[in-house]
RODO-2510 file (C-alpha; in nm, 4 decimals, decimal comma):
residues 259
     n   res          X          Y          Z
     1     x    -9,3447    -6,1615     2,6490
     2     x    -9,2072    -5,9165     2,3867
     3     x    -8,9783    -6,1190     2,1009
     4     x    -8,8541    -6,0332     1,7511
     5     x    -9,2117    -6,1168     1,5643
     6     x    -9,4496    -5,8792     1,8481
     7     x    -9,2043    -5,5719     1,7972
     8     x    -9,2534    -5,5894     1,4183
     9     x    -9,5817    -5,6524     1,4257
    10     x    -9,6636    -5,3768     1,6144
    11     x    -9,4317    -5,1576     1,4594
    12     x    -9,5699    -5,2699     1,1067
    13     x    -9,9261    -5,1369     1,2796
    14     x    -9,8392    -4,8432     1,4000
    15     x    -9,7079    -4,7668     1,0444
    16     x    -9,9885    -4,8596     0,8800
    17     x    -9,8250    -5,1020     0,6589
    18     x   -10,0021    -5,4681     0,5865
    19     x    -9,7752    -5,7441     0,5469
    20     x    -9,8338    -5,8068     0,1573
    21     x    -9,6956    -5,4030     0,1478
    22     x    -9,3518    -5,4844     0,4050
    23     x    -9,3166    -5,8080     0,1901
    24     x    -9,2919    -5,6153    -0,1662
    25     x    -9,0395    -5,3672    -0,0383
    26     x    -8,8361    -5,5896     0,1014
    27     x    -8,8668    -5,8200    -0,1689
    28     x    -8,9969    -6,1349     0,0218
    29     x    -9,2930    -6,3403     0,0446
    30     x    -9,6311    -6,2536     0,2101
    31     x    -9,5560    -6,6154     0,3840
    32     x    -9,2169    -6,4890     0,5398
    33     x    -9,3669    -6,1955     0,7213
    34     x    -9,6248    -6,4020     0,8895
    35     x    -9,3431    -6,6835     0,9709
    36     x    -9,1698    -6,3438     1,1263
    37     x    -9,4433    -6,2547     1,3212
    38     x    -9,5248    -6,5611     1,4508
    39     x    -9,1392    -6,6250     1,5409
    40     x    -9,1457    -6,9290     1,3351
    41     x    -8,8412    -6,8045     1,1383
    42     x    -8,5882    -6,5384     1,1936
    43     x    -8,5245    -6,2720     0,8979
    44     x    -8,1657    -6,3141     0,6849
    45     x    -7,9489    -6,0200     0,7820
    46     x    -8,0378    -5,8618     0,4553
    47     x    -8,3899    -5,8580     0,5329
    48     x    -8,3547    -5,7396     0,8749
    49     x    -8,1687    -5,4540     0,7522
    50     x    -8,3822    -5,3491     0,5349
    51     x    -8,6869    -5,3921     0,8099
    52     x    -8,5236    -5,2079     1,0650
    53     x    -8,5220    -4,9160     0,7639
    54     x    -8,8347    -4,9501     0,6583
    55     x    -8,9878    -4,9362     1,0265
    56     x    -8,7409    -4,6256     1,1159
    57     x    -8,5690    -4,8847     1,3718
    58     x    -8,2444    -5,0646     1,4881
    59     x    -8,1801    -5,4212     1,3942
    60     x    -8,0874    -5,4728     1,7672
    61     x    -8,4403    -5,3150     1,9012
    62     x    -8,5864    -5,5594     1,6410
    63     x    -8,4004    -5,8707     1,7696
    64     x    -8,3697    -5,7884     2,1644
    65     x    -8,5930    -5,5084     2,2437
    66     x    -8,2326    -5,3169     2,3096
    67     x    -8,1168    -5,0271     2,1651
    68     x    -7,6925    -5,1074     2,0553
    69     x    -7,4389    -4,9791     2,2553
    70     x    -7,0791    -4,8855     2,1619
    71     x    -6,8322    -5,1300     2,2618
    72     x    -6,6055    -5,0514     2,5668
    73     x    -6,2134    -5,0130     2,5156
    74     x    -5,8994    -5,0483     2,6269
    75     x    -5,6974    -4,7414     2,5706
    76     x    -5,3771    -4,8385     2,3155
    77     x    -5,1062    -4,8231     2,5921
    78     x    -5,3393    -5,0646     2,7869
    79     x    -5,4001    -5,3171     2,4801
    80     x    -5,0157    -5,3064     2,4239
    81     x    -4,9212    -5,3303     2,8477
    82     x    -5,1516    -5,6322     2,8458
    83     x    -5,1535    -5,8370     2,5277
    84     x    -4,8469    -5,6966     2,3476
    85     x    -4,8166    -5,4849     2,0114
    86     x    -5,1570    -5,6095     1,8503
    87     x    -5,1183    -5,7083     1,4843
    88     x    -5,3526    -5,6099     1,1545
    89     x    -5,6083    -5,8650     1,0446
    90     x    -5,6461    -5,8772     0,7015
    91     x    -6,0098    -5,7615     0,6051
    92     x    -5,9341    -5,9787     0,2811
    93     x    -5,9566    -6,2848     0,4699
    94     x    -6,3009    -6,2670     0,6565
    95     x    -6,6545    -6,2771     0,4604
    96     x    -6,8677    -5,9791     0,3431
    97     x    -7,0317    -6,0004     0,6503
    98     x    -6,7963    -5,9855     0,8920
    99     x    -6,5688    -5,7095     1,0233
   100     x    -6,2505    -5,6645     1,2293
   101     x    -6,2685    -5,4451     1,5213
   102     x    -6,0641    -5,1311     1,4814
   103     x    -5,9565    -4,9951     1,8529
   104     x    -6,1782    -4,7281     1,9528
   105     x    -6,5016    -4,8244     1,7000
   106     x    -6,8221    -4,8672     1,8327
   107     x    -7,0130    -5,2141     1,7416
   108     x    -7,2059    -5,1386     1,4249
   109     x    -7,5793    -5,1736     1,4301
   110     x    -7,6835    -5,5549     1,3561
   111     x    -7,3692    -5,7097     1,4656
   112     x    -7,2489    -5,8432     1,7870
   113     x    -6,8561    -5,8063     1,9132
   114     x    -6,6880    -6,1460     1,9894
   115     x    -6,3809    -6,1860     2,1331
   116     x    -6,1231    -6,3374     1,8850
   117     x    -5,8025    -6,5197     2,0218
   118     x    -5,5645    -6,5388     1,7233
   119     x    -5,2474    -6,7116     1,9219
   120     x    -5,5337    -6,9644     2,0567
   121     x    -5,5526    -7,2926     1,8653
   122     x    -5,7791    -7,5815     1,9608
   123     x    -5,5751    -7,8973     2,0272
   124     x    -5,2605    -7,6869     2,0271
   125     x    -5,2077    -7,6269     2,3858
   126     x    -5,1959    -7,4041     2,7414
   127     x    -5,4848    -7,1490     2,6089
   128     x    -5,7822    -7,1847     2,8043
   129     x    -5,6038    -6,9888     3,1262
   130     x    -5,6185    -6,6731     2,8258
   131     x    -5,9932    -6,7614     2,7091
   132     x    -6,1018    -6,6302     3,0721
   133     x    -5,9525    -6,3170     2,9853
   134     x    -6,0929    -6,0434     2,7525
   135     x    -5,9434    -6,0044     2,3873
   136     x    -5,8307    -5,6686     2,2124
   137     x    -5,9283    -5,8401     1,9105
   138     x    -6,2961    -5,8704     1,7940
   139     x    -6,4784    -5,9951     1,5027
   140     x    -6,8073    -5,8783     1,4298
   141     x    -7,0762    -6,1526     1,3860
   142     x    -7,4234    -6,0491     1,2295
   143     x    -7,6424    -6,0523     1,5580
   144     x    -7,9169    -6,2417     1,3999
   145     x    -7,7140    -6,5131     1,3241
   146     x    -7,6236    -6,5470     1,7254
   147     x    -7,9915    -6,5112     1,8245
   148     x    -8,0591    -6,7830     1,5410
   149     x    -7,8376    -6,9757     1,6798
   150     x    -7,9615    -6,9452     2,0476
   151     x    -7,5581    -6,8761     2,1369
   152     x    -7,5232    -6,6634     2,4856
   153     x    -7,2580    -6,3430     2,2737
   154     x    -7,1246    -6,2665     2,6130
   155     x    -6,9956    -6,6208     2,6898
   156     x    -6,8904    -6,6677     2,3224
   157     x    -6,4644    -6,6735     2,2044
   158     x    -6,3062    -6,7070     1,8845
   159     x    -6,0610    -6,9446     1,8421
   160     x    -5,8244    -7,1372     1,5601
   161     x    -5,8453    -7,4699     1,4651
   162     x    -5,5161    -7,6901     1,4501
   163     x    -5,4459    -8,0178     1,2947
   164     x    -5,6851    -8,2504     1,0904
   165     x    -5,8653    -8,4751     1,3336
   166     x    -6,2001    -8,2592     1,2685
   167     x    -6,1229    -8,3315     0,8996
   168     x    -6,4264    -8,2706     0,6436
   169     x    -6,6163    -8,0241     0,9210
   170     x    -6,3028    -7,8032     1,0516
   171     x    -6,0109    -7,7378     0,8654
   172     x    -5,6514    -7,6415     1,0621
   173     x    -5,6462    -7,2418     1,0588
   174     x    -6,0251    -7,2119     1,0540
   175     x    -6,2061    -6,9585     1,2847
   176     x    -6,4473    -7,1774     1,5153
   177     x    -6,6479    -6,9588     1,7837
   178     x    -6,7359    -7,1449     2,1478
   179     x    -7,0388    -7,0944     2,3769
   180     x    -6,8520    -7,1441     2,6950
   181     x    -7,2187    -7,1444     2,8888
   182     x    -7,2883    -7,4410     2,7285
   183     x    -7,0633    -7,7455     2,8634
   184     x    -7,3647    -8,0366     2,9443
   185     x    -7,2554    -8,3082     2,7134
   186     x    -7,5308    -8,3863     2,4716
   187     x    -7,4266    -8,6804     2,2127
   188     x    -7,2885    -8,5927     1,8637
   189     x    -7,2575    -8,2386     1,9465
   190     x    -6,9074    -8,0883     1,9117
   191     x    -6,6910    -7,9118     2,2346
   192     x    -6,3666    -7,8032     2,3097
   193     x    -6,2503    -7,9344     2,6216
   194     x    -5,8771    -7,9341     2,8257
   195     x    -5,6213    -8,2065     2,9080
   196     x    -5,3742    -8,1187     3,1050
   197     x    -5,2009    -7,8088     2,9068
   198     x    -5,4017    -7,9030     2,5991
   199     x    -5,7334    -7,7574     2,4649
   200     x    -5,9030    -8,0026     2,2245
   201     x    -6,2089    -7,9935     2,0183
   202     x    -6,4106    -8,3273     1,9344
   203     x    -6,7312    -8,4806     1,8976
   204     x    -6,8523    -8,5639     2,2403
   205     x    -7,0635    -8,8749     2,3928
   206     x    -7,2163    -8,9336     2,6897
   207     x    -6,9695    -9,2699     2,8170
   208     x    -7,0700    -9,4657     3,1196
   209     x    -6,9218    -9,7575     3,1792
   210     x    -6,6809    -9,6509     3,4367
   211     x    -6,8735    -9,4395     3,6267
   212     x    -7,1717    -9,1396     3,5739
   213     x    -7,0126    -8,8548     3,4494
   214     x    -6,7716    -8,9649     3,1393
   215     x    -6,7377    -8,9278     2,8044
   216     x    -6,5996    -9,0272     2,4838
   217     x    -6,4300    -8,7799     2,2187
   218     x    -6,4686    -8,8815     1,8482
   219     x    -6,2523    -8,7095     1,5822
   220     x    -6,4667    -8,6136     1,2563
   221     x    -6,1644    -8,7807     1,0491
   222     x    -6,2346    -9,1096     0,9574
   223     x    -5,8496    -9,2437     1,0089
   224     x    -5,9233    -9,4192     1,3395
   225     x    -5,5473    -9,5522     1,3317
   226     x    -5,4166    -9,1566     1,3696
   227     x    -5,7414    -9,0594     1,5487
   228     x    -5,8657    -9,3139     1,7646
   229     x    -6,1384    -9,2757     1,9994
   230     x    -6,0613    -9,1171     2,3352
   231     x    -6,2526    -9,2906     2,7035
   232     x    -6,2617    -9,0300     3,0068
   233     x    -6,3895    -9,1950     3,2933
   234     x    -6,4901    -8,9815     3,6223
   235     x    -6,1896    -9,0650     3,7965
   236     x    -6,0008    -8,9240     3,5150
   237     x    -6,1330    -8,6300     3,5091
   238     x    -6,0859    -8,5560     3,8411
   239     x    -5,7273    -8,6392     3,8323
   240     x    -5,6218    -8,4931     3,4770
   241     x    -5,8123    -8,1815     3,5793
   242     x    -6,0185    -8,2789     3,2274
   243     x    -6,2737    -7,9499     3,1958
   244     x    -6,5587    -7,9054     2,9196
   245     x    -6,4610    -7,5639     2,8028
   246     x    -6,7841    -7,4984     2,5865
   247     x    -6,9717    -7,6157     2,2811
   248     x    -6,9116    -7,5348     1,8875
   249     x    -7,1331    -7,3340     1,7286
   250     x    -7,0270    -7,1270     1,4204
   251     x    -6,7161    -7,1483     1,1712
   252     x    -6,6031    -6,8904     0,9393
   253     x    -6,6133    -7,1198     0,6039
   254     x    -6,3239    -7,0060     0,4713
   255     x    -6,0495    -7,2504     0,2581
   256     x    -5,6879    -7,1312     0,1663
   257     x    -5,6872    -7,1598    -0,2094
   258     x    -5,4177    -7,4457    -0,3333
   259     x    -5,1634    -7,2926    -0,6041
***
């Protein structure tokens, strides 16, 4: 089976390079090549640019054996017949390493295209009927950091976080992305699941005491009195139409500054 560390070994070979030489150019350890080669550790972005360069490849081939594609569009009347007039983001208030999609661009090389609902707020009702949908909005998320991450990029959405019950690990306004592939409950990790008209995001626990098949929902914020604990037995479920929408697994870090 081909994976990231077999494709740059063999294109380090077939170069000629050794791994102390691919180590000094890229400014690295001798010790993080092998780890790359052996797939015990995945290079930073920075590094995997700069491989891809040195080895006259893509940072996709590198990662998935793949070659990048450009991302498919809607045409403008189509974006605006389906979703409305679409509105700027501000490039100001993403990090360095991740981009807005601008209608009509193709994915740049490294990054991965993931839909990004800005109207869509976690515990802020009625949007999971839209997250089935495709977005004209996209962020770009370096790719390495979804392979790292073991996310599936075609079931991941963007979405916005809303009130404080995730309070210290997810702020209200913060960019969250889902893996909606990934809805079997394993304890402590976070999901975003639906009651009724309202999309949620908590901690979730395997809870059996009713029944196989329910769980409880702890908030991060440690004011059980405004955040208590939430029980969903089976028969709950069923009749509140209670669905695991998908699991957490990247935030964009970013804090409003207080003036």
């Amino acid at each position: 089976m081909e994976t990231l560390g077999t494709r740059l070994k063999e294109l380090r070979k077939n170069k000629k390079l050794t791994q102390q030489s691919v180590a000094d150019v890229l400014g690295v350890s001798k010790t993080s090549v092998i780890y790359w080669e052996k797939d015990e550790n995945v290079p930073k972005h920075e590094s995997l640019t700069a491989l891809a360069k040195l080895l006259d490849t893509s940072t996709d081939w590198l990662l998935t054996g793949k070659e990048s594609k450009a991302f498919k569009t809607l045409s403008f009347d189509e974006i605006k017949k389906k979703f409305g007039e679409p509105t700027t983001t501000n490039l100001n208030d993403m990090t360095s390493d991740i981009g807005v999609y601008e209608y009509g661009d193709p994915v740049p090389e490294g990054f991965t295209a993931i839909d990004y609902y800005p109207d869509i707020k976690a515990s802020a009702g009625n949007g999971y009927i839209n997250l089935e949908e495709s977005s004209p909005y996209k962020i770009f998320i370096p790719t390495v950091e979804v392979v790292t991450s073991g996310a599936s990029a075609t079931h991941c959405k963007i979405i916005n976080v809303d009130g404080e019950s995730m309070i210290p690990d997810l702020y209200p306004d913060q960019k969250i992305s889902l893996d909606m592939s990934a809805t079997k409950i394993y304890d402590g990790e976070i999901y975003a699941f639906t009651k009724g008209s309202e999309l949620k995001i908590k901690i979730l626990f395997n809870w059996g005491e009713e029944g196989q098949g329910g769980f409880r929902a702890v908030s991060r914020n440690p004011d059980k009195v405004r955040f208590p604990d939430e029980y969903y037995s089976p028969i709950q479920i069923e009749s509140e139409n209670i669905r695991i929408i998908g699991q957490y697994w990247m935030k964009i870090d970013i804090r409003k500054v207080r003036r």
